[in-house]
C-alpha atoms as a printed R data frame, in Angstrom:
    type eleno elety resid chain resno      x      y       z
1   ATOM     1    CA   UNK     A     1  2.395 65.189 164.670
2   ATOM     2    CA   UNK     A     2  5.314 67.876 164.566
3   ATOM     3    CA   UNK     A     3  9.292 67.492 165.538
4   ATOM     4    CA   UNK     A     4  8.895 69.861 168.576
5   ATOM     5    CA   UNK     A     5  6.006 66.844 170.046
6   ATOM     6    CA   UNK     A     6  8.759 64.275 169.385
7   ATOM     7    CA   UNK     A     7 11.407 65.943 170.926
8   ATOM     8    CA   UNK     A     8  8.948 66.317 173.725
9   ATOM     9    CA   UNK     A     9  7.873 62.603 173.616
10  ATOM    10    CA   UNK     A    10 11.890 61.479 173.448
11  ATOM    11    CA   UNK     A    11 12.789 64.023 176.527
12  ATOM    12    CA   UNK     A    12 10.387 62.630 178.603
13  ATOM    13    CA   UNK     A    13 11.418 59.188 177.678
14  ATOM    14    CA   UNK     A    14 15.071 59.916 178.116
15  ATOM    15    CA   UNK     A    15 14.654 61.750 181.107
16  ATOM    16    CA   UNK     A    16 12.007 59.289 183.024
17  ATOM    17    CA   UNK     A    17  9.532 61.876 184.197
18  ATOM    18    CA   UNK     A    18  7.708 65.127 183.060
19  ATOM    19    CA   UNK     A    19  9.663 67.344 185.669
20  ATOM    20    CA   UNK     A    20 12.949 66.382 184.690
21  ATOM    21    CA   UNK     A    21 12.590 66.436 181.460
22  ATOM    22    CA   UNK     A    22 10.787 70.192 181.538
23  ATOM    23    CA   UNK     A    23 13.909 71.288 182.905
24  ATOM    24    CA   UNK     A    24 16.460 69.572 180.687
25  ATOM    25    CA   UNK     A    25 14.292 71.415 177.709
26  ATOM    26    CA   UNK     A    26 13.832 74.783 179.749
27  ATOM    27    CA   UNK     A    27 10.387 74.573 179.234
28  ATOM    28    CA   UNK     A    28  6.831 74.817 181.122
29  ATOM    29    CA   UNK     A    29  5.814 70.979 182.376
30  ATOM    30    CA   UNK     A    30  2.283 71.614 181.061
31  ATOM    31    CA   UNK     A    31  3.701 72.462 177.779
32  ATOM    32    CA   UNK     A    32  5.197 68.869 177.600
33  ATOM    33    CA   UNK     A    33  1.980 67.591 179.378
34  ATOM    34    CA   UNK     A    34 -0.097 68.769 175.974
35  ATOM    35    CA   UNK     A    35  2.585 67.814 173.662
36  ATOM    36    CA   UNK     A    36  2.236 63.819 174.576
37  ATOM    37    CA   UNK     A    37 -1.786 64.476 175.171
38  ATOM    38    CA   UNK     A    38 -2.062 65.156 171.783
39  ATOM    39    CA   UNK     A    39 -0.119 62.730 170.261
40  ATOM    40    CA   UNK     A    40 -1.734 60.144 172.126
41  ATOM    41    CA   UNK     A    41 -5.021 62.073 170.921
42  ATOM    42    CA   UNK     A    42 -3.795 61.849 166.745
43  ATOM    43    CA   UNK     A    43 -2.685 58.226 167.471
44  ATOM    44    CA   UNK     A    44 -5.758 57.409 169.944
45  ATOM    45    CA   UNK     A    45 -3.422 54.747 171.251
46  ATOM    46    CA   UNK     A    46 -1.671 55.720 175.227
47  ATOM    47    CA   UNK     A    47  2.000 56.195 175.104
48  ATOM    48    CA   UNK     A    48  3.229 56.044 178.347
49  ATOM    49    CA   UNK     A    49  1.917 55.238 181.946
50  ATOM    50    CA   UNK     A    50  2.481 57.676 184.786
51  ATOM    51    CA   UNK     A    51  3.461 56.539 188.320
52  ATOM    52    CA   UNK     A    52  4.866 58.110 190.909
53  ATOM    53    CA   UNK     A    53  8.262 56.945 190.573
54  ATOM    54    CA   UNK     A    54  7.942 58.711 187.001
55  ATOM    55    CA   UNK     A    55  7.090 57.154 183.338
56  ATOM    56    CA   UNK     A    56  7.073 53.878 181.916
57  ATOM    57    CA   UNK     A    57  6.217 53.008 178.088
58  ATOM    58    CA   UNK     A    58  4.058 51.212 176.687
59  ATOM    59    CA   UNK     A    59  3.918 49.258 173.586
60  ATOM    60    CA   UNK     A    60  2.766 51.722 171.356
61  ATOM    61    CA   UNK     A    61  5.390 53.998 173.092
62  ATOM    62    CA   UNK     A    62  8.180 51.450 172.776
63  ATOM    63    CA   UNK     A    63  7.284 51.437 168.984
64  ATOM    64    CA   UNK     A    64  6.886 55.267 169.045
65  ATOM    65    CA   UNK     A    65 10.285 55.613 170.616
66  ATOM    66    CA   UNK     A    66 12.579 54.649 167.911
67  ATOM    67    CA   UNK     A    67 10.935 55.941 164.882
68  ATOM    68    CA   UNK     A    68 10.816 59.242 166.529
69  ATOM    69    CA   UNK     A    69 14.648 58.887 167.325
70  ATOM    70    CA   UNK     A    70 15.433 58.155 164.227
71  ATOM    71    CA   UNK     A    71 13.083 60.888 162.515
72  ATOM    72    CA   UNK     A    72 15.062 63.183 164.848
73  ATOM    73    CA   UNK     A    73 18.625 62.004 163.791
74  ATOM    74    CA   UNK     A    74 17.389 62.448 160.505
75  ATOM    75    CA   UNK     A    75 16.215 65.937 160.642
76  ATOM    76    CA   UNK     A    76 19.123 66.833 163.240
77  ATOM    77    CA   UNK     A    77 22.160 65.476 160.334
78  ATOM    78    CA   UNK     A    78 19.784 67.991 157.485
79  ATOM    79    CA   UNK     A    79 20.032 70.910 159.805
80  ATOM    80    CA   UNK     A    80 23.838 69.823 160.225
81  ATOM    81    CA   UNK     A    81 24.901 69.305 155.774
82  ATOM    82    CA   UNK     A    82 22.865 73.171 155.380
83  ATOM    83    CA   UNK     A    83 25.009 74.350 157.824
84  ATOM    84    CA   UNK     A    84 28.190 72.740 156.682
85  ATOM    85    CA   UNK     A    85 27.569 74.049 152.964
86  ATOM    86    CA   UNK     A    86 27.557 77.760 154.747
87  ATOM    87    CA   UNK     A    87 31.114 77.718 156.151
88  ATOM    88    CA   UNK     A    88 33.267 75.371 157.945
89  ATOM    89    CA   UNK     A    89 31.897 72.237 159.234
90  ATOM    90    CA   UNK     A    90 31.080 72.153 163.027
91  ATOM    91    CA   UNK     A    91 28.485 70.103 165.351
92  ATOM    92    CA   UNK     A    92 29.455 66.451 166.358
93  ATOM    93    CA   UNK     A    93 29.096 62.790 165.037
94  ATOM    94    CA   UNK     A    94 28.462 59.467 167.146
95  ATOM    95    CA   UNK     A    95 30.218 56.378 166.607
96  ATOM    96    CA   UNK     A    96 30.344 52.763 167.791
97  ATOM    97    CA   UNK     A    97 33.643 50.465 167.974
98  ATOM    98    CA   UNK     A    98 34.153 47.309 169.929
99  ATOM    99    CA   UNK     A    99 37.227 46.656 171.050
100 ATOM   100    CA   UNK     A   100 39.275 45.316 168.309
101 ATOM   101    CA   UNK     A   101 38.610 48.351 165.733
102 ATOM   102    CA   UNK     A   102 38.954 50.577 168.932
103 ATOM   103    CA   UNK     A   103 42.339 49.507 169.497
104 ATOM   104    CA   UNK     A   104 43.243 49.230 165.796
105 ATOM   105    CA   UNK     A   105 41.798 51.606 163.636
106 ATOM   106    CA   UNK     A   106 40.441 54.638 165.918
107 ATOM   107    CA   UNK     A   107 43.657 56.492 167.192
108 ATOM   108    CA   UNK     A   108 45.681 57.166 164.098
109 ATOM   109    CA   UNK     A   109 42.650 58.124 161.730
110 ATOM   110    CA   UNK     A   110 40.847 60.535 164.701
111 ATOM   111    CA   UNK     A   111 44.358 62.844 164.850
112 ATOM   112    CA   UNK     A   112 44.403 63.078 161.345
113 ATOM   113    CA   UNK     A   113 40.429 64.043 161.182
114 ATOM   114    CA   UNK     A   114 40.331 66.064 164.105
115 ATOM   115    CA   UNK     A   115 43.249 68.130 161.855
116 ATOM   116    CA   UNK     A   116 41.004 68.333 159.032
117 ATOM   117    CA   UNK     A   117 37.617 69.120 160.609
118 ATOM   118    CA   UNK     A   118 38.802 70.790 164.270
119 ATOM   119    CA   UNK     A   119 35.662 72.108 164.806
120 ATOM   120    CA   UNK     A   120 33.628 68.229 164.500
121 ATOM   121    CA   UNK     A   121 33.677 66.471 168.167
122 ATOM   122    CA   UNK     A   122 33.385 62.941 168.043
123 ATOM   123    CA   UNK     A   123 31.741 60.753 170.193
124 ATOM   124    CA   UNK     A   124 32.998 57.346 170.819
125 ATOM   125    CA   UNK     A   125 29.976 54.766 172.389
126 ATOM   126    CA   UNK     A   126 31.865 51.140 173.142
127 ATOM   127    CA   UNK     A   127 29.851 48.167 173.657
128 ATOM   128    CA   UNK     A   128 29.141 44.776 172.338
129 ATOM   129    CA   UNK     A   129 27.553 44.466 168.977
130 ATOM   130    CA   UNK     A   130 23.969 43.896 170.186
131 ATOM   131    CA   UNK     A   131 24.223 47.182 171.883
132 ATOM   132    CA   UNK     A   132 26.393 49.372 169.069
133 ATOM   133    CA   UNK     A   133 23.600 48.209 166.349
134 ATOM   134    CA   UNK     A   134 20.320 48.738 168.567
135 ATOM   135    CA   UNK     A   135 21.686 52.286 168.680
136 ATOM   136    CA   UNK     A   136 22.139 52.012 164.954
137 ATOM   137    CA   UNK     A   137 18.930 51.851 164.949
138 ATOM   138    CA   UNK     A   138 17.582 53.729 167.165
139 ATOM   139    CA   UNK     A   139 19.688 56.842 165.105
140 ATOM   140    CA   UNK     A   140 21.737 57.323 168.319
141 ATOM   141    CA   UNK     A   141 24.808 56.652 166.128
142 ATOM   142    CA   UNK     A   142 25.691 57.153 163.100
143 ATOM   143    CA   UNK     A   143 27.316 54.085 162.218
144 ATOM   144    CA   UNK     A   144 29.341 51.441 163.657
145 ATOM   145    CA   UNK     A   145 32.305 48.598 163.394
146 ATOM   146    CA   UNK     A   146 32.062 45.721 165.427
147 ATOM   147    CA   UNK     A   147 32.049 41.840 164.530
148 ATOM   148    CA   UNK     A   148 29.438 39.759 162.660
149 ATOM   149    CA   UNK     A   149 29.321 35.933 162.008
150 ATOM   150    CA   UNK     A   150 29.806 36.053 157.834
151 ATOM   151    CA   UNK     A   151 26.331 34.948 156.877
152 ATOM   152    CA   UNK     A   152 24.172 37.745 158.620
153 ATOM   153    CA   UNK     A   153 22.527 39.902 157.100
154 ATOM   154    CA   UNK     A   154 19.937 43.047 158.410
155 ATOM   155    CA   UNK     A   155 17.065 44.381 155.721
156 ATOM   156    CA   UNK     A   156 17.160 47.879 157.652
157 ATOM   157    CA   UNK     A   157 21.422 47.708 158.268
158 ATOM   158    CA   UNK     A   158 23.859 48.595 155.706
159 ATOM   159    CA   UNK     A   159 26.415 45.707 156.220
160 ATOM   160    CA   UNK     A   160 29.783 46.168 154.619
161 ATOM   161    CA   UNK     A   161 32.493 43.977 155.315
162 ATOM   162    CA   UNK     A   162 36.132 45.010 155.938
163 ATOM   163    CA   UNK     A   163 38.158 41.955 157.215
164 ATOM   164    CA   UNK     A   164 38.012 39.151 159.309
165 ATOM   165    CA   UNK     A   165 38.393 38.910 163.394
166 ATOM   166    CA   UNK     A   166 40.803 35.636 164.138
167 ATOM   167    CA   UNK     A   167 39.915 34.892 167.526
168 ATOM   168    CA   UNK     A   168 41.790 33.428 170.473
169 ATOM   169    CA   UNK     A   169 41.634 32.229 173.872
170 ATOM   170    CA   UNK     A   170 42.529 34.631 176.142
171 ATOM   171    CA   UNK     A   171 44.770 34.272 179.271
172 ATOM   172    CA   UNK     A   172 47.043 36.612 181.634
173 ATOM   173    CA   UNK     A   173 50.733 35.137 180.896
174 ATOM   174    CA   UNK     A   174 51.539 34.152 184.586
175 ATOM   175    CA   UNK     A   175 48.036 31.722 184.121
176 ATOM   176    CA   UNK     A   176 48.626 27.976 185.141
177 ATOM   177    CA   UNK     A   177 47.480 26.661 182.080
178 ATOM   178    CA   UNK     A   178 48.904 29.795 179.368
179 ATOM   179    CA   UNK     A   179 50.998 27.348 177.723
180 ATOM   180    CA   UNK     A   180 47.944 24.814 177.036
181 ATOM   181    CA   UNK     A   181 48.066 22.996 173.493
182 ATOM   182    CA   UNK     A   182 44.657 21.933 173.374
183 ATOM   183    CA   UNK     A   183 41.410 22.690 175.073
184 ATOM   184    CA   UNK     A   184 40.699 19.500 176.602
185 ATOM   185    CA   UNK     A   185 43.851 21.257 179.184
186 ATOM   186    CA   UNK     A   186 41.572 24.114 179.736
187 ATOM   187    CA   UNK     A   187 38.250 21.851 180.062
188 ATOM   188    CA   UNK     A   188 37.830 22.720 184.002
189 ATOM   189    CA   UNK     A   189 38.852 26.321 184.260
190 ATOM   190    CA   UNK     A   190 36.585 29.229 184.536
191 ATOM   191    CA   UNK     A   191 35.935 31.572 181.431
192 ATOM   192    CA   UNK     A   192 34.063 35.155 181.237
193 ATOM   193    CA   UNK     A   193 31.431 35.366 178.919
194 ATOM   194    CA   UNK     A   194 29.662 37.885 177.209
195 ATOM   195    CA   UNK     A   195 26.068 39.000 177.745
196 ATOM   196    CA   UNK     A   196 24.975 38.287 173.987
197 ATOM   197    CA   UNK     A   197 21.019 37.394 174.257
198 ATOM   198    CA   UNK     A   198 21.658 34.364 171.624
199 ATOM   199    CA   UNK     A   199 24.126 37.220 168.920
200 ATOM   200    CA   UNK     A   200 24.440 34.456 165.932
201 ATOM   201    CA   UNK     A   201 28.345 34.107 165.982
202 ATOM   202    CA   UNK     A   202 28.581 35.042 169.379
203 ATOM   203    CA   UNK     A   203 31.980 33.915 171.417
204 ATOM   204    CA   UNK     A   204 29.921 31.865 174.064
205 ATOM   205    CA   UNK     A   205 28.317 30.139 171.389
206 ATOM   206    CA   UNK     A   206 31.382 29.037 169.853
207 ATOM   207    CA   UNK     A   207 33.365 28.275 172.860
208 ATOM   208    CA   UNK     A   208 30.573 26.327 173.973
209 ATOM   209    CA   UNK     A   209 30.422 24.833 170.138
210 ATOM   210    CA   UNK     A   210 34.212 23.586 170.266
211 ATOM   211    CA   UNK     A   211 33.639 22.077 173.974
212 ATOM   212    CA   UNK     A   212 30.843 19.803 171.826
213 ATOM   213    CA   UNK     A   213 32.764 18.831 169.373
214 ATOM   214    CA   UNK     A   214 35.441 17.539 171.541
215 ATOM   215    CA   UNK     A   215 32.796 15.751 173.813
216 ATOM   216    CA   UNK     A   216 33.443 18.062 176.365
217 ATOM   217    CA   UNK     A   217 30.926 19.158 179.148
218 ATOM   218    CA   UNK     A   218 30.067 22.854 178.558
219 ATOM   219    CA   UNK     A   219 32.835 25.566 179.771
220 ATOM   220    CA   UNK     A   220 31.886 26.777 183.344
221 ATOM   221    CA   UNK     A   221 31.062 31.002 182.655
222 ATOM   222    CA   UNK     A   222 31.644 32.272 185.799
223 ATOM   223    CA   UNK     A   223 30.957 36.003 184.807
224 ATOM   224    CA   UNK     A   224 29.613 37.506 182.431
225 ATOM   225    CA   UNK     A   225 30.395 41.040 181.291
226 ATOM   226    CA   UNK     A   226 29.250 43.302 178.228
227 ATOM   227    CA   UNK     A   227 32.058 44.594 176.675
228 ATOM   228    CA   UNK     A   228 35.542 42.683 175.704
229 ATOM   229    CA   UNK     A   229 37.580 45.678 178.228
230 ATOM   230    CA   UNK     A   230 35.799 44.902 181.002
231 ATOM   231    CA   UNK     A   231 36.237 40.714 180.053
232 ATOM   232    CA   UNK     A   232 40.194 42.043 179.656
233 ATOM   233    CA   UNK     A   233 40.357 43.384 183.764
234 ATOM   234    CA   UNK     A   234 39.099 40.325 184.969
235 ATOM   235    CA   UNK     A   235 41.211 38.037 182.494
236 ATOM   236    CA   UNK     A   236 43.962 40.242 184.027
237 ATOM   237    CA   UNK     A   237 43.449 39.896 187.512
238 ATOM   238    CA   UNK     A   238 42.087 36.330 187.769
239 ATOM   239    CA   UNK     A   239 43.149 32.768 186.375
240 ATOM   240    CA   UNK     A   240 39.662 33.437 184.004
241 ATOM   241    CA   UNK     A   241 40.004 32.850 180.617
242 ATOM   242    CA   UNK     A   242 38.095 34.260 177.593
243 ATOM   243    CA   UNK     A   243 37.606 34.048 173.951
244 ATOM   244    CA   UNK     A   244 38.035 37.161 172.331
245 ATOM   245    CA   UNK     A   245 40.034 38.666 169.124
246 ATOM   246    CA   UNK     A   246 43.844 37.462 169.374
247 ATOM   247    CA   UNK     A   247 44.988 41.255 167.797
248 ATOM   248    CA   UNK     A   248 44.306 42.025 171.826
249 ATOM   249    CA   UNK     A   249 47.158 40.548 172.788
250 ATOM   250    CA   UNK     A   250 49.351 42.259 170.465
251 ATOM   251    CA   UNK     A   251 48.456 45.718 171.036
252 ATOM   252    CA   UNK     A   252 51.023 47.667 173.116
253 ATOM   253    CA   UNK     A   253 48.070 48.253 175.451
254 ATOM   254    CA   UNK     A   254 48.105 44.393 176.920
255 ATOM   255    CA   UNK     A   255 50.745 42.703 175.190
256 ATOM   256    CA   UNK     A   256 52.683 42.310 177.936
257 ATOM   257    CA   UNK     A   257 49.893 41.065 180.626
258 ATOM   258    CA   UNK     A   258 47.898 38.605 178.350
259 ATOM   259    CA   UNK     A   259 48.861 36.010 175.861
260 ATOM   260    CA   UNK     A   260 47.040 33.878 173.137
261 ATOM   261    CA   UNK     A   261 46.901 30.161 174.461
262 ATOM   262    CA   UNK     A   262 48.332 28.328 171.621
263 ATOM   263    CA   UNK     A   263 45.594 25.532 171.687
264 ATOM   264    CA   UNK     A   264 45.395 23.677 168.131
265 ATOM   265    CA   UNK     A   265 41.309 24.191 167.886
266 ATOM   266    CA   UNK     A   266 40.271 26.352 165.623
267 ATOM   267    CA   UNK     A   267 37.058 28.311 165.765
268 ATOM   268    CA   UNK     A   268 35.203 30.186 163.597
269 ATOM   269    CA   UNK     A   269 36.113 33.492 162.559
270 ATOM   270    CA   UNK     A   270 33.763 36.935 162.311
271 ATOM   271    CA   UNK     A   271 33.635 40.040 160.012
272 ATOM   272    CA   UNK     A   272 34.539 43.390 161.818
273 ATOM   273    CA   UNK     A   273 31.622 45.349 159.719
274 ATOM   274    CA   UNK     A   274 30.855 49.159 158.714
275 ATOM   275    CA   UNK     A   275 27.463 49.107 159.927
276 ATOM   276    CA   UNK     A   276 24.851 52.400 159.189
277 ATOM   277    CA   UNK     A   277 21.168 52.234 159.038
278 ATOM   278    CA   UNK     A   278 19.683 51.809 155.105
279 ATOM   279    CA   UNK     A   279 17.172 54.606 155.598
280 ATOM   280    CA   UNK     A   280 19.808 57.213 156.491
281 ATOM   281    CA   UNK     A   281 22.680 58.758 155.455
282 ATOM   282    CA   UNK     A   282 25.364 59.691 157.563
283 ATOM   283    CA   UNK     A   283 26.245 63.958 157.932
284 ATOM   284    CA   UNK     A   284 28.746 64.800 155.317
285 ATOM   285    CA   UNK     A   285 31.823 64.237 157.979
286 ATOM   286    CA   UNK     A   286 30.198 61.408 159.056
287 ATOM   287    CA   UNK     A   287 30.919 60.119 155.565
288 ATOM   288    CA   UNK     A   288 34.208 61.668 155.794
289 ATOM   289    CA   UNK     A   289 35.143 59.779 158.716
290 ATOM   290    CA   UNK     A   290 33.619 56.807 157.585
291 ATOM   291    CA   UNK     A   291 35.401 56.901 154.861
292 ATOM   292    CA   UNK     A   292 38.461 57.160 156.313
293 ATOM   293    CA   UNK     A   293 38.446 54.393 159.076
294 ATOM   294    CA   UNK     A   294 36.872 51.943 155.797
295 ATOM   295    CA   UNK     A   295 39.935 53.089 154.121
296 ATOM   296    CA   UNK     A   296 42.643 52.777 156.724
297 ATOM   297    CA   UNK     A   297 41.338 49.219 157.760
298 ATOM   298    CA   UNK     A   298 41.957 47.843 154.079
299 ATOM   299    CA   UNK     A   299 45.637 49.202 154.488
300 ATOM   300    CA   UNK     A   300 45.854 47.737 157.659
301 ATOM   301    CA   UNK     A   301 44.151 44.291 157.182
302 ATOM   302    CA   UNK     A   302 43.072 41.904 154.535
303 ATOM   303    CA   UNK     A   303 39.875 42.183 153.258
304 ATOM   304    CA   UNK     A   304 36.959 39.472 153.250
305 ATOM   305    CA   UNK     A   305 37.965 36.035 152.013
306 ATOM   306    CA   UNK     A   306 36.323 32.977 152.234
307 ATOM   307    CA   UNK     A   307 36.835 30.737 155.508
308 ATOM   308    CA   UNK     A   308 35.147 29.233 157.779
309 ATOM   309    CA   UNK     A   309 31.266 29.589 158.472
310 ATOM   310    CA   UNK     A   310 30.033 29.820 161.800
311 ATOM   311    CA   UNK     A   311 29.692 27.076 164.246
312 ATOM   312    CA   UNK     A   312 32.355 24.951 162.548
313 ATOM   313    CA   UNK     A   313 35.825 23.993 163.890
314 ATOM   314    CA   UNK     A   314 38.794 22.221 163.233
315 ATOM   315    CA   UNK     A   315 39.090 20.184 166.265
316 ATOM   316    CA   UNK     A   316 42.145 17.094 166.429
317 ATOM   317    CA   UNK     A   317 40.934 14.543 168.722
């Protein structure tokens, strides 16, 4: 097995076919024909099936897939620290935010790296958390911050805690029921949800946890969406509410479209998290960057405390 066959193998993957990914490599098709052959041949397992709509995986490929990604990353951020010790730094890091540390945190400590390091590009990925920490994994980024419930933990993720997300129900300020005190007053409207696939912490889960503690039938989720922006354009445009983090509504950015409903439930809070893969280190202005987004969220917010584990709620009947 040799880095040039997994580049191959991860081309053809990431391009869905042998002729397309030949010429995103600039190379011959039956060169990338042999390299997956004889992989295949050391593992004696098949890695992918060929129709004639173009490749699929299968399950030794899916496994193959992102160890070789992240054997790739790894050999890819080497290549990157040599060449960083030879002059002034260059090449590119990837990074995850949702949108709370997006809005927050990115904007002020980018100008001031981008000053430092003008040569670095950085590459923002947005998402939910399910999706920012499979590409964690998969060495697609080089770390993240997004939210996690307080008591989760990853063996392969580097977890490190910065401060909490206070969350809040969502609404555009001309909404009916934006002025609502409780949530039995918001017990027949619609909400958006977010595509989670049963995230521990999750805001579905604890929407749909408050609803059962006030003997409420479940909130109706009308929608579903991945990311908290896209939730945010139809919270703006509709009488849908959400539950997302209540900084939202003070950023410049919506402040004056969407509002906090004031309800007296309280639900359980998250962890917006510096999240990297154990098994690799981040480029040395990947660390630098890190560093400084860690460093400007402790200015910005409390850290960690104690409060409320997840699932419970203070709920006045």
């Amino acid at each position: 097995m040799t880095l040039s066959q997994l580049r191959a193998f991860c081309a053809v993957v990431d391009q869905g076919s042998f002729r397309a990914a030949a010429r995103a490599l600039d190379v011959a098709q039956s060169a990338l024909t042999r390299a997956i052959q004889t992989l295949e041949a050391e593992f004696a397992v098949p890695l992918v099936n060929r129709t004639p709509r173009g490749i699929s995986l299968t399950p030794f490929g899916e496994q193959l897939r992102g160890r070789a990604r992240s054997i790739l990353a790894d050999c890819d951020r080497v290549d990157h620290d040599m060449r960083l010790l030879q002059g002034e730094p260059s090449g590119s890091i990837a990074v995850g935010l949702t949108a709370e540390p997006l809005s927050e945190l990115l904007s002020p400590v980018l100008t001031r790296f981008a000053a430092r390091f003008p040569r670095v590009l950085v590459h923002v990925s947005s998402g939910s958390t399910q999706t920012l920490i499979h590409k964690v994994r998969d060495g697609q980024l080089d770390f993240a911050l997004c939210p996690i419930a307080p008591h989760v933990t990853d063996i392969d993720l580097s977890i490190e805690r910065l401060y909490q997300s206070v969350p809040a129900i969502i609404a555009r300020r001309a909404h009916p029921r934006a002025r609502a005190t409780s949530i039995r007053e918001l017990a027949d409207c619609d909400w958006v949800g977010f595509r989670t696939d049963g995230i521990t912490g999750g805001a579905a889960n604890r929407l749909f946890s408050v609803f059962a503690t006030l003997d409420l039938t479940p909130p109706k989720i009308t929608i579903t969406a991945d990311s908290l922006l896209e939730s945010l354009h139809l919270v703006l445009s509709t009488d849908y509410l959400m539950l997302g983090p209540k900084v939202l509504t003070e950023q410049d950015l919506f402040a004056g479209s969407v509002t906090a409903v004031p309800v007296r439930e309280r639900f359980s809070q998250r962890d917006v998290c510096f999240v990297r893969r154990h098994a690799s280190s981040p480029t040395l202005v990947a660390q630098e960057l890190a560093g400084m987004l860690v460093s400007y969220s402790r200015m910005r917010r409390r850290p960690v405390a104690a409060g409320l584990t997840d699932g419970e709620v203070t709920a006045r009947r």
